[in-house]
VMD Tcl script that draws the C-alpha trace (Angstrom):
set ca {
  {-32.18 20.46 28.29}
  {-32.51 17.18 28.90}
  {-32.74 16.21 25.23}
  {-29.59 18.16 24.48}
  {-27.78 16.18 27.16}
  {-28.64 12.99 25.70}
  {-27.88 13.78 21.99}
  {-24.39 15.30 23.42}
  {-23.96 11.76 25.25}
  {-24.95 9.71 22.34}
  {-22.89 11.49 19.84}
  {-20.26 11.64 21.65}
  {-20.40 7.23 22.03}
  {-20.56 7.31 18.56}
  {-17.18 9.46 18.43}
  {-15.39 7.55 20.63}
  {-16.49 4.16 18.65}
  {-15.29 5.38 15.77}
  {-11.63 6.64 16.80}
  {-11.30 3.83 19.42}
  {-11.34 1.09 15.73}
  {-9.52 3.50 14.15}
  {-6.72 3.03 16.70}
  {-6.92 -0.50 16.90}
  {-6.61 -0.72 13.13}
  {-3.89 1.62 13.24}
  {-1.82 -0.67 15.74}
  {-2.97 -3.44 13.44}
  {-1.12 -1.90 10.63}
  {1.73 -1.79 12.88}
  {1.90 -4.83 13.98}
  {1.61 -6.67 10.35}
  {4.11 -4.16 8.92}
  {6.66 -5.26 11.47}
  {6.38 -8.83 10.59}
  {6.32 -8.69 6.84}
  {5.79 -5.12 5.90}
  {8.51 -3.50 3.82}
  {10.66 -3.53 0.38}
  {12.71 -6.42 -0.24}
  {15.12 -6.38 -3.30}
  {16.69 -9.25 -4.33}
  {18.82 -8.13 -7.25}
  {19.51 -4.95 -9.08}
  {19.65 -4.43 -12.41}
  {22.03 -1.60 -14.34}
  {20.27 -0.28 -17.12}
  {20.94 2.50 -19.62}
  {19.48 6.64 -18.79}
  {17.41 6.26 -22.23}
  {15.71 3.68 -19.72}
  {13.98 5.33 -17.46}
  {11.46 8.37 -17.91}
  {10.80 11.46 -16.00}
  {11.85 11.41 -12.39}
  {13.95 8.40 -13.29}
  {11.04 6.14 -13.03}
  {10.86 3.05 -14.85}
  {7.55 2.01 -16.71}
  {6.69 -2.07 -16.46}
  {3.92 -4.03 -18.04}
  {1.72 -6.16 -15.93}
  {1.89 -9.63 -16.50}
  {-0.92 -10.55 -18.00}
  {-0.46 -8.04 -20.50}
  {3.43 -8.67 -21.18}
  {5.22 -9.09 -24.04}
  {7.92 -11.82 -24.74}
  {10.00 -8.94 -25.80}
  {9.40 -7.18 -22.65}
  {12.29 -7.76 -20.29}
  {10.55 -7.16 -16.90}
  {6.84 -7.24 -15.48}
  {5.11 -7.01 -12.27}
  {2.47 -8.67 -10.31}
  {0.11 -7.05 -7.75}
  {-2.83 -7.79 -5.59}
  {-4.89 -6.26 -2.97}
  {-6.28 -7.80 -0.24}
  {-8.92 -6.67 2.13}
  {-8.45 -8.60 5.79}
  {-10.97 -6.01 7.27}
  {-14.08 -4.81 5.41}
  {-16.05 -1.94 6.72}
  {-15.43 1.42 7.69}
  {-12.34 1.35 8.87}
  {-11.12 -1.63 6.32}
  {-7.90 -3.02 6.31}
  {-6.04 -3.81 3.07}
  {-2.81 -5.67 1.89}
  {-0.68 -4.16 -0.95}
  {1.49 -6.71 -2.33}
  {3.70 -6.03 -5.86}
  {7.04 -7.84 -7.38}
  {8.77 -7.24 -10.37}
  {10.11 -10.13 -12.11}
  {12.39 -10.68 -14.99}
  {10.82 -12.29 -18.22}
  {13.68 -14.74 -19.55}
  {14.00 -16.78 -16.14}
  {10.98 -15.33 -13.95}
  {13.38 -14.36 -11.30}
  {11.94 -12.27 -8.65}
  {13.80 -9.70 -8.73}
  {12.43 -7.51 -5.65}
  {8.67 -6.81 -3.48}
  {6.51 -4.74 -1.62}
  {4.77 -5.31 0.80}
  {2.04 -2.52 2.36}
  {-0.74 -2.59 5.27}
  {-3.23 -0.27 5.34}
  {-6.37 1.28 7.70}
  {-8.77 3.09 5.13}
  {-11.70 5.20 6.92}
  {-12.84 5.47 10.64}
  {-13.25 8.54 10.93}
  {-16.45 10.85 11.24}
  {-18.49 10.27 7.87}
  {-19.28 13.27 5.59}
  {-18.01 15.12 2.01}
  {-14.10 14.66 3.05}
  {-11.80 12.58 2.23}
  {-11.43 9.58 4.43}
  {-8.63 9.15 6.66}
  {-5.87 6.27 6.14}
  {-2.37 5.19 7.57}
  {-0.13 3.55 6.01}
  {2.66 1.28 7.05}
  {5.61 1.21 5.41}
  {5.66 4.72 3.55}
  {7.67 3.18 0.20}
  {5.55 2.36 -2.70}
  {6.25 0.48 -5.73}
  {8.11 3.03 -7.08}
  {9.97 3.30 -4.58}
  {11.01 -0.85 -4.51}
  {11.53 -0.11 -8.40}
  {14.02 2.60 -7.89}
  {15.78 0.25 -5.92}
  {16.06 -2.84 -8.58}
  {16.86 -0.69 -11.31}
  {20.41 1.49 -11.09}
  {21.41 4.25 -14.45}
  {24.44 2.72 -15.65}
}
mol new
graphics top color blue
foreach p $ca { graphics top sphere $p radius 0.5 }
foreach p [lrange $ca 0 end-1] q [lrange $ca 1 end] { graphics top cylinder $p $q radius 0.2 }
display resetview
């Protein structure tokens, strides 16, 4: 009996480690997402239906792999502020225009990854905002 006690006692430490990071990370999230978190467009473009595919989405190169005859590109990066299990990550993508290298709009995400209970499931995240980059590029570009 005693044995049971203790493995109940120790697992549940272990438990409460593991949601008491996840919350913190959560509130991390939070936190960054109110300061810079968020879509920011800084000019739309009108372009023609024939322009955009199924679900109106639009399809961009990235720029590394951009063509001078390509009118638009985007940049992205990831970065990880927290490794681990939870981890925190950065989302950051802009689309730019190729003549001038205007910005024309970005994205900025936070994100916990993990924290939860380890096993065959898929680990738990939050995200903060909820808009991806398609999303910010349904915003830049408007069906004429």
């Amino acid at each position: 009996m005693k044995r049971i006690s203790l493995f109940l006692f120790a697992s549940l430490i272990v438990y409460a480690t593991f949601f008491a990071e996840k919350a913190r990370l959560d509130r991390e999230v939070k936190r960054l997402c109110a300061i810079d978190g968020g879509i920011r467009v800084y000019e739309t473009v009108k372009l023609p239906a024939e322009r955009f595919a199924q679900y109106d989405s639009i399809s961009l190169p990235y720029k590394e792999i951009a063509n001078p005859e390509d009118e638009y590109f985007y940049e992205s990066s990831t970065t990880s502020l927290i490794l681990g299990n939870p981890e925190l990550v950065k989302y950051y993508y802009a689309v730019y225009r190729q003549f001038d290298g205007k910005l024309l709009g970005e994205i900025i995400n936070y994100s916990r990854r993990g924290g939860g209970i380890p096993g065959p499931w898929h680990m738990s995240a939050f995200r903060c905002p909820k808009e991806t980059d398609a999303d910010l590029k349904k915003q830049i570009f408007i069906r004429e």
